[in-house]
Residue frames as qw, qx, qy, qz and C-alpha x, y, z in Angstrom:
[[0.699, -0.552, -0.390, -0.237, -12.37, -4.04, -19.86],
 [0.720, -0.403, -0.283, 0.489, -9.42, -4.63, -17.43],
 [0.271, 0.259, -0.203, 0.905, -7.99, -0.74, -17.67],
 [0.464, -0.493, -0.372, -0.635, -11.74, 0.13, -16.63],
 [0.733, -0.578, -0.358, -0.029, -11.89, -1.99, -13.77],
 [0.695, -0.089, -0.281, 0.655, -8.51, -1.15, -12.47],
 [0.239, -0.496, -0.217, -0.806, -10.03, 2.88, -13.16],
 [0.495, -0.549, -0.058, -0.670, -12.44, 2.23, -10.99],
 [0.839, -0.347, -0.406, 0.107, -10.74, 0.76, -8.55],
 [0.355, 0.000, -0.209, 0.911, -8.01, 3.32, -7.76],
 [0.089, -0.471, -0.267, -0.836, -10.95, 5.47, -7.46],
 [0.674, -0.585, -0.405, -0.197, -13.11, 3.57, -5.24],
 [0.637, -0.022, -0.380, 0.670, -9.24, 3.57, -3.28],
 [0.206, 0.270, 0.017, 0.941, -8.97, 7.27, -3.61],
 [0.500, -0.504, -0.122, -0.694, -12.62, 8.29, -2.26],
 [0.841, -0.474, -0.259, 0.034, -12.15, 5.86, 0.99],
 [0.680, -0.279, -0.225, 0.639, -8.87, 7.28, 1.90],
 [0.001, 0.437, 0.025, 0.899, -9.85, 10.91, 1.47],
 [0.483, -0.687, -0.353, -0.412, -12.87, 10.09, 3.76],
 [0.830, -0.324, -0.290, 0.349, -10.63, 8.70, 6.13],
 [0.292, 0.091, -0.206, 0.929, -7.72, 11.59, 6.12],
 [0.239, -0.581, -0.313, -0.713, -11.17, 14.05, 6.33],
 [0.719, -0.551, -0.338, -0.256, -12.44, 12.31, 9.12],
 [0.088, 0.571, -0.625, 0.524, -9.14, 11.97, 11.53],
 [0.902, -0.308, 0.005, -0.302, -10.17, 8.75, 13.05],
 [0.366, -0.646, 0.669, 0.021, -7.49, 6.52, 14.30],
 [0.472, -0.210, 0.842, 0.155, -6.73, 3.70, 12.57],
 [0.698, 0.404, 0.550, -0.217, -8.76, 4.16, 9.41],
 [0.520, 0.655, -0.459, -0.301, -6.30, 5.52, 6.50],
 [0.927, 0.199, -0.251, 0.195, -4.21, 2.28, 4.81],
 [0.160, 0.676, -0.526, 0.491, -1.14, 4.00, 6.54],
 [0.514, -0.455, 0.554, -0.471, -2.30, 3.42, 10.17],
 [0.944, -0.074, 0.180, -0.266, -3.45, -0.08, 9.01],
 [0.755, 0.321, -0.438, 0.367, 0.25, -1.35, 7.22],
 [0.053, 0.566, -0.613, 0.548, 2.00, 0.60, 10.42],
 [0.619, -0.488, 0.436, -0.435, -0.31, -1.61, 12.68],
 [0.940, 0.205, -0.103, -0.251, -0.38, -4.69, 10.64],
 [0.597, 0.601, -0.360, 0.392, 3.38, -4.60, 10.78],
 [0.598, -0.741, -0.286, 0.108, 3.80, -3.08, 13.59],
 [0.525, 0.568, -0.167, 0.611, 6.34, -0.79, 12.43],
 [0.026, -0.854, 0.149, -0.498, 6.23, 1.44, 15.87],
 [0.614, -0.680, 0.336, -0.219, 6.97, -1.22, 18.36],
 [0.809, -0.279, 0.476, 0.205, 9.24, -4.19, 16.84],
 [0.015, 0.666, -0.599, -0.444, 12.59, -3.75, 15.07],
 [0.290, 0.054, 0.891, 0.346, 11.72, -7.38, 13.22],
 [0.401, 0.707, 0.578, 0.075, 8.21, -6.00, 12.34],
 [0.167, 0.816, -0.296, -0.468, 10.15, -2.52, 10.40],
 [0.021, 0.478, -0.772, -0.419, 12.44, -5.11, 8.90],
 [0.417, 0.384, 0.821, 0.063, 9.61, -7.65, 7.30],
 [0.413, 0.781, 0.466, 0.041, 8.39, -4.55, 5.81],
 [0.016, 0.780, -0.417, -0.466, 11.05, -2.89, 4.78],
 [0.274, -0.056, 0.892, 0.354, 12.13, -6.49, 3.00],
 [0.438, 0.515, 0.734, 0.071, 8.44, -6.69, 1.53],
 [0.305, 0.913, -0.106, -0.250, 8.28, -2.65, -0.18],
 [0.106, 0.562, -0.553, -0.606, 11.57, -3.03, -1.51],
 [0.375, -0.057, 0.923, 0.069, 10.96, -6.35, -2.56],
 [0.484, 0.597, 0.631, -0.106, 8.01, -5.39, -4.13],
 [0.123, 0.896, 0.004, -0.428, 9.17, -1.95, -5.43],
 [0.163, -0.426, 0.797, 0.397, 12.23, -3.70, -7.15],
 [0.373, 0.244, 0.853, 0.271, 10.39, -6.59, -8.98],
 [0.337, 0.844, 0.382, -0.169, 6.99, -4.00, -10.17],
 [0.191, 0.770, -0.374, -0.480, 10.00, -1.67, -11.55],
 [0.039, -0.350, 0.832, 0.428, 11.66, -4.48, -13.55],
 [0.438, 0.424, 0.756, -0.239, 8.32, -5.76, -14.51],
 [0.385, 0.853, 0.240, -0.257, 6.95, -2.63, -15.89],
 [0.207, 0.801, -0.411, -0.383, 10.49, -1.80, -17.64],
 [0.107, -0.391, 0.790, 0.459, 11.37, -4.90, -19.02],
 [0.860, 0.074, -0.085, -0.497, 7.63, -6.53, -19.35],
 [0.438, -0.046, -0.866, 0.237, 9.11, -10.15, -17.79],
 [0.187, 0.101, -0.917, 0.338, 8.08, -11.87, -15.36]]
């Protein structure tokens, strides 16, 4: 059941951010929304919250998936 739903959720992902790139509206792929949410283009503390939260995340999901902890 749960590979299914996750399936058809990276899809549902995948067909909303194709419309979006298609369309070339401003602010509607996930990009434009982490760069605003952040604010990655105007404050050097909002680059460094998300720079701390990707690796942060990227580091634990890898040692997750390769040791299966945590």
């Amino acid at each position: 059941m749960w590979p299914a739903i996750w399936i058809a959720w990276t899809c549902v992902f995948a067909v909303f951010e194709t419309i979006a790139l298609i369309s070339r509206r401003d602010d509607d792929t996930l990009s434009e929304n982490v760069r605003a949410l952040f604010r990655t283009r105007t404050s050097k503390a909002g680059r460094a919250v998300f720079a701390v939260a990707w690796f942060g995340f990227a580091g634990w999901f890898g040692l997750h998936i390769l040791t299966e902890t945590m």
